[in-house]
C-alpha positions in Angstrom: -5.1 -27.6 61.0 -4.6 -24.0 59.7 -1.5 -22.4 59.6 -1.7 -18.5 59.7 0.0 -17.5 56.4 1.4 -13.9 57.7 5.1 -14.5 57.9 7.7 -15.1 54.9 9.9 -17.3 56.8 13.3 -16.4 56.7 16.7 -17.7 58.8 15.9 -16.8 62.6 18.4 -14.4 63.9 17.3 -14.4 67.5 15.6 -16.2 70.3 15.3 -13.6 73.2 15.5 -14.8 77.2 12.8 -16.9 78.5 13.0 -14.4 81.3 12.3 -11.3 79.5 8.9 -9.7 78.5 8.6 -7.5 75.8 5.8 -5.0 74.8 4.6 -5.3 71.8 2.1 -2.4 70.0 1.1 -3.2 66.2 -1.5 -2.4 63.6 -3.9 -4.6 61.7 -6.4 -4.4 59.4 -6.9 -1.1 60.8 -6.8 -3.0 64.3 -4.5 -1.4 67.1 -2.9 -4.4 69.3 -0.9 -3.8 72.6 0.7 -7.0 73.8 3.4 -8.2 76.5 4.7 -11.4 75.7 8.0 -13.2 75.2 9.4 -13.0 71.5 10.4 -16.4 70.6 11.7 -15.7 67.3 12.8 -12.8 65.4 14.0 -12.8 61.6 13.9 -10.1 58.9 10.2 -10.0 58.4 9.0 -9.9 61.5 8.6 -11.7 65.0 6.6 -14.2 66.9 5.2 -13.2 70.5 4.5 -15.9 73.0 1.5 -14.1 75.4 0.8 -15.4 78.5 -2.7 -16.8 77.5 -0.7 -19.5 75.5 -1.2 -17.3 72.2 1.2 -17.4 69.7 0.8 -14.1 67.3 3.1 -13.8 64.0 3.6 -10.0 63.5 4.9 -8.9 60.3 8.0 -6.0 60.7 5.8 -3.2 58.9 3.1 -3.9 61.1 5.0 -2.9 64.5 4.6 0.5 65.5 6.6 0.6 68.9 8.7 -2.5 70.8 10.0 -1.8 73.9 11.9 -4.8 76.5 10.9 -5.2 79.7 12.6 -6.0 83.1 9.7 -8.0 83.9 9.9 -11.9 83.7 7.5 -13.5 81.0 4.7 -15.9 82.9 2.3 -18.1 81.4 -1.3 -17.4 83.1 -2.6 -19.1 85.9 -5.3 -21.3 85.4 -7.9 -19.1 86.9 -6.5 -16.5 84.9 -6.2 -18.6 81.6 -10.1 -19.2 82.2 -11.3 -16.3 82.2 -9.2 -15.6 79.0 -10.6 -18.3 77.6 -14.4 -17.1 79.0 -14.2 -14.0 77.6 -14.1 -15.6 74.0 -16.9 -17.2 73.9 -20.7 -16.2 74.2 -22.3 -15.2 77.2 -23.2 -17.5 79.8 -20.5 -20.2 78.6 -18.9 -22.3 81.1 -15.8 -24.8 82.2 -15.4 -28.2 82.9 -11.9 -29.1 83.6 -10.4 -32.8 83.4 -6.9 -33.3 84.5 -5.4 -31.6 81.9 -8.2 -29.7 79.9 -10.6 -27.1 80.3 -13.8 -27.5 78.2 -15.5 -24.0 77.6 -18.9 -24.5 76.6 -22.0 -23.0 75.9 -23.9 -26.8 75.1 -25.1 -29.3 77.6 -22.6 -30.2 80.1 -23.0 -33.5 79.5 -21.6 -33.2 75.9 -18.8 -31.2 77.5 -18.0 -33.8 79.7 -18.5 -36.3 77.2 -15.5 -34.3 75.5 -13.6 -34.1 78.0 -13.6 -37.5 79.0 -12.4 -38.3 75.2 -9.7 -36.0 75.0 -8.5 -37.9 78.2 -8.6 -40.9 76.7 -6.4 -39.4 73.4 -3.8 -37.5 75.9 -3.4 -41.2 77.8 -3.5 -42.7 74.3 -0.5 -40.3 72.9 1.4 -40.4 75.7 2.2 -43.8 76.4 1.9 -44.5 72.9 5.3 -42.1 72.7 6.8 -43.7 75.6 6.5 -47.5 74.8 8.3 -46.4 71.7 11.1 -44.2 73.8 10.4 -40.9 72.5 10.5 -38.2 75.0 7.8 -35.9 75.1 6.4 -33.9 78.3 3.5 -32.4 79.6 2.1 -29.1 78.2 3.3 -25.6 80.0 -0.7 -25.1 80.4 -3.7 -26.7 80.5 -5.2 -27.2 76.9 -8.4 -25.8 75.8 -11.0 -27.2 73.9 -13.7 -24.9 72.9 -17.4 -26.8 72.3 -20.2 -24.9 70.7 -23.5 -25.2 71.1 -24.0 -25.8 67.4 -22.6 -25.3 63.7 -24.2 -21.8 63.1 -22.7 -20.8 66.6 -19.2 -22.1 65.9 -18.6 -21.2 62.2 -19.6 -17.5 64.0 -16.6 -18.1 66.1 -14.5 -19.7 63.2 -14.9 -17.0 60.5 -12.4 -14.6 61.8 -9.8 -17.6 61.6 -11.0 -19.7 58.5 -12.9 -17.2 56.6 -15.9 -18.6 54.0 -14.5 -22.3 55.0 -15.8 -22.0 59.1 -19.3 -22.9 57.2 -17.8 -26.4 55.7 -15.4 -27.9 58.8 -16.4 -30.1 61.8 -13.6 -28.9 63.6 -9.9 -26.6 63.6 -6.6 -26.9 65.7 -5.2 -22.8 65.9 -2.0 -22.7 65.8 -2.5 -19.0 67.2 -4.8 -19.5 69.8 -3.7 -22.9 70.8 -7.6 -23.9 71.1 -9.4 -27.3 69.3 -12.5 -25.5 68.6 -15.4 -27.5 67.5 -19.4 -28.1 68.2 -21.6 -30.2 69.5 -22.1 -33.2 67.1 -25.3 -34.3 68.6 -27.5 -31.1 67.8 -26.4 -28.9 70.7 -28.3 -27.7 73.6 -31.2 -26.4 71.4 -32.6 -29.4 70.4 -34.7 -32.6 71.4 -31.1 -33.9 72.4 -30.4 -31.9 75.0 -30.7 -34.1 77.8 -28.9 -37.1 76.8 -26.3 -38.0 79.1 -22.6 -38.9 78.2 -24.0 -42.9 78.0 -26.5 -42.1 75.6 -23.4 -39.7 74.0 -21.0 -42.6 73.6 -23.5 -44.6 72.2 -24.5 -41.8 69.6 -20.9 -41.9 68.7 -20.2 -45.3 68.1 -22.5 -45.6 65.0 -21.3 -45.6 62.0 -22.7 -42.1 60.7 -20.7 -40.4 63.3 -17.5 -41.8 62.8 -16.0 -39.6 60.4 -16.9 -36.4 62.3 -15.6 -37.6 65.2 -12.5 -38.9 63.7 -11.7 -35.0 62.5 -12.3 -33.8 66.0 -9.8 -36.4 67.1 -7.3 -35.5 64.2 -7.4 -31.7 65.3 -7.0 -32.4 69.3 -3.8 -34.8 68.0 -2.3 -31.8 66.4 -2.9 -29.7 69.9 -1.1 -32.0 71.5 1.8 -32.5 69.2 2.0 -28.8 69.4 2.1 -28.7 73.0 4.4 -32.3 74.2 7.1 -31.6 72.1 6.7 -33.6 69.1 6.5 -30.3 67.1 7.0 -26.9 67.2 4.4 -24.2 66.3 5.6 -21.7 63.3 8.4 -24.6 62.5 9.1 -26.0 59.3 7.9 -28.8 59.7 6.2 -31.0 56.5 3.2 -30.7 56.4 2.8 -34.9 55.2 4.6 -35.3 58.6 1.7 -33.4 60.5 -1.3 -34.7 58.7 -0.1 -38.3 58.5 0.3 -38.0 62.3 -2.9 -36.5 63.1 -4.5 -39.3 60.5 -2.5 -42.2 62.4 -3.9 -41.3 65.7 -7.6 -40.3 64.5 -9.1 -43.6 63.9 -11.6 -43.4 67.1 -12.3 -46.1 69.4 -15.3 -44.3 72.0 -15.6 -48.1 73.8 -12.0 -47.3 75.5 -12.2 -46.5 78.9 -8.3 -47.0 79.2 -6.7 -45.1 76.2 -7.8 -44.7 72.3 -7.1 -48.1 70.9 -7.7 -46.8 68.0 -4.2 -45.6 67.3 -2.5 -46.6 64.4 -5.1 -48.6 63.1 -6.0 -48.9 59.1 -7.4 -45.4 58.0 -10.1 -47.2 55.2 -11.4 -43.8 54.0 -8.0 -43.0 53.7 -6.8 -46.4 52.2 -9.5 -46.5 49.7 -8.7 -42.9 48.6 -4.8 -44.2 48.5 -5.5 -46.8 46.0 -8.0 -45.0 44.0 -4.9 -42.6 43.6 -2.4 -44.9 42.7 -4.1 -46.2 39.5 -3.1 -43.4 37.6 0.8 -44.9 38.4 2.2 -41.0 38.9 4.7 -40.9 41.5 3.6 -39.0 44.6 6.9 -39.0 47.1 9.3 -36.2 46.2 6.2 -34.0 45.5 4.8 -35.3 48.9 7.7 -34.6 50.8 8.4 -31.3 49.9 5.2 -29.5 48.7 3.1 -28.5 51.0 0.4 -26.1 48.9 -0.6 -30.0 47.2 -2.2 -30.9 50.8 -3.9 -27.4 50.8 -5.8 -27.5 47.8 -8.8 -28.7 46.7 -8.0 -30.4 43.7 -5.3 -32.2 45.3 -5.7 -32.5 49.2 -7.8 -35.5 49.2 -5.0 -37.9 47.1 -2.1 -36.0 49.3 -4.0 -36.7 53.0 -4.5 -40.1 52.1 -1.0 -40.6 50.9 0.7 -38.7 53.8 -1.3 -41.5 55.9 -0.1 -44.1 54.2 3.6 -43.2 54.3 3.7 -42.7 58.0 1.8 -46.1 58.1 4.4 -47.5 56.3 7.5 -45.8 58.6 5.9 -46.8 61.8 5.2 -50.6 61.1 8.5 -51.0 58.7 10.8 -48.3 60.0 9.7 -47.1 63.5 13.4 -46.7 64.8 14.2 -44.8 61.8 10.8 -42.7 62.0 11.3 -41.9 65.8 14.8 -40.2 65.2 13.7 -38.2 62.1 10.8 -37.2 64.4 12.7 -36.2 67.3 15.1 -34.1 64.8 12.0 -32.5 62.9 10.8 -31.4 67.1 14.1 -29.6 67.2 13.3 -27.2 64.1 13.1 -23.1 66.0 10.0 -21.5 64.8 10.1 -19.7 61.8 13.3 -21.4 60.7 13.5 -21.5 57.1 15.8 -24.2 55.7 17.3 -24.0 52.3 15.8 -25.4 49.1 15.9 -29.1 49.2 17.0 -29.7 52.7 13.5 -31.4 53.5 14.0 -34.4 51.6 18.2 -34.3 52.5 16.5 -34.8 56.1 14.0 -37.6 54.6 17.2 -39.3 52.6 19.4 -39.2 55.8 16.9 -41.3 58.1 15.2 -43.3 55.3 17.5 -43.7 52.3 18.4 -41.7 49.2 16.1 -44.3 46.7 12.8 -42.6 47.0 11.5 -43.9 44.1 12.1 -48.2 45.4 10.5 -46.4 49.3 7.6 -45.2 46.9 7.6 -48.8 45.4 7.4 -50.5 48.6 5.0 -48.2 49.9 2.7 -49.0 47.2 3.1 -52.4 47.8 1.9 -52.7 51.4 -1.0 -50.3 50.5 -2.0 -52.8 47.8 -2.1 -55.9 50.0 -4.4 -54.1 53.0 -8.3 -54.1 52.6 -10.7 -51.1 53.2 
């Protein structure tokens, strides 16, 4: 998942109507943007502005040139007009295939397209009653959600650059927390290849081998963070941990393509992730309080893969030990207001408060489940 690192987050001061519309004009990177949206949060550096296309833009103070209120009320597009949005985006002759509560651009074979769409299906049944049997309420997005399939790597990373820079070259697959979009490509060669006609069978199949686990398992990591963003569960531009939103992602990602019914895959052992946990843990340093409140450690190289596989094994842990006490500290983590910056410390004060103050015998315990599961 990227986070768009434009705003210093500072206390919010103001959360306008949800009936007014504001136009918006700014400048970047020599770039002159007129928008009408709904301002969802204003603080001393700057704003966020809700468009209608689902869009969420961060706009730094210095960047706004004029800001005028409107008497107009803000609406979310239709879904006609949300498609053609989303259309325009991508590359000529692209089209949609809609599922009860996606809509699929693509410029591959429709059969991969539906192939995807039937999946993400499968993960949106999967989430939600996975949140229900366990009483947290969550509720259906304002919008339809849109996935965006390329053709192939070269076509996507093309797509990806503006957003991910040099890195669009080296992922499978993003969650924007701007656009709102899981972008990602065709994972069987694309329409341009011997492939071309294989039908969403032959897909599945393709899928269920060992090879392509992994790659799918990211593309079902990032369309788990679109839909946390979009049921409830979080917030986008909240401060949220970013442990919390990775170990979530991780605990739902493990794919299951044989279930017609919902991913049965959820919560199930993560065994790149465990092996990488217990690699880690040799070297005996304790990982927690860092963890907990550091979130450049999961963004960088050196220490993202030790931090992802430790933020999975934490929420492992709170959801089979502690699922009462993870549920309420997940409902009060959904009720953080975008761009809400809490004072130093008050992450793990939250963590203490639902979990207990003795991180380091948590840490211990942790460590000891981890120990006692296999690969």
């Amino acid at each position: 998942m990227r986070f768009v690192p434009i705003l210093v987050t500072l206390a919010v001061l103001l959360v306008t109507s949800p009936l007014c519309a504001d136009e918006i004009s700014f400048e970047r990177n020599g770039k002159q943007y007129d928008l009408t949206g709904q301002v969802i949060a204003t603080h001393e550096a700057g704003i966020v502005l809700h468009t209608p296309d689902g869009k969420m833009w961060p706009i730094q103070q210095q960047e706004i040139t004029s800001r005028q209120k409107t008497t107009a009320s803000f609406k979310l597009q239709t879904k006609q007009e949300l498609i053609d949005s989303v259309l325009a985006e991508m590359p000529p002759g692209s089209q949609i295939y809609e599922t009860a509560h996606y809509l699929v651009a693509y410029n591959t074979s429709r059969s991969y397209a539906q192939w995807v769409g039937s999946m993400l299906e499968r993960l949106h049944r999967g989430f939600t009653s996975y949140w229900s049997q366990r009483g947290v309420k969550i509720h259906e997005p304002n919008q339809p959600l849109v996935a965006l399939v390329f053709d192939n790597q070269n076509s996507f990373a093309n797509y990806a650059q503006a957003e991910l820079g040099d890195a669009a070259k080296s992922v499978i697959g993003f969650y924007s927390m701007h656009t709102n979009y899981v972008v990602m490509f065709d994972l069987t060669g694309g329409a341009g290849n011997s492939r071309r006609n294989l039908g969403t069978r032959d897909i599945q199949r393709l899928m269920s081998r060992p090879d392509f686990q992994w790659s799918l398992a990211t593309v079902v990591h990032e369309a788990t963070h679109q839909l946390a963003f979009n049921s409830g569960v979080q917030q986008r531009f909240a401060d949220v941990p970013l442990w919390f939103s990775e170990g979530l992602a991780i605990f739902f990602e493990t794919p299951d393509v044989s279930s017609s019914r919902g991913w049965r895959g959820i919560g199930q052992i993560s065994k790149p992730r465990l092996g990488q946990f217990q690699k880690a843990a040799q070297s005996g340093q304790p990982f927690l309080p860092d963890l907990l409140s550091n979130d450049d450690s999961l963004r960088k190289a050196a220490t993202s893969l030790d931090r992802y596989a430790q933020a999975w094994a934490v929420t492992y842990f709170l959801q089979k030990r502690m699922a009462n006490e993870y549920d309420a500290y997940l409902t009060e983590l959904s009720q953080i207001a975008p761009l809400d910056d809490p004072p130093e410390g008050a992450r793990i004060k939250m963590f203490q408060k639902h979990f207990g103050a003795d991180l380091i015998q948590l840490e211990n315990e942790i460590r000891e489940m981890m120990s006692s599961l296999r690969p």
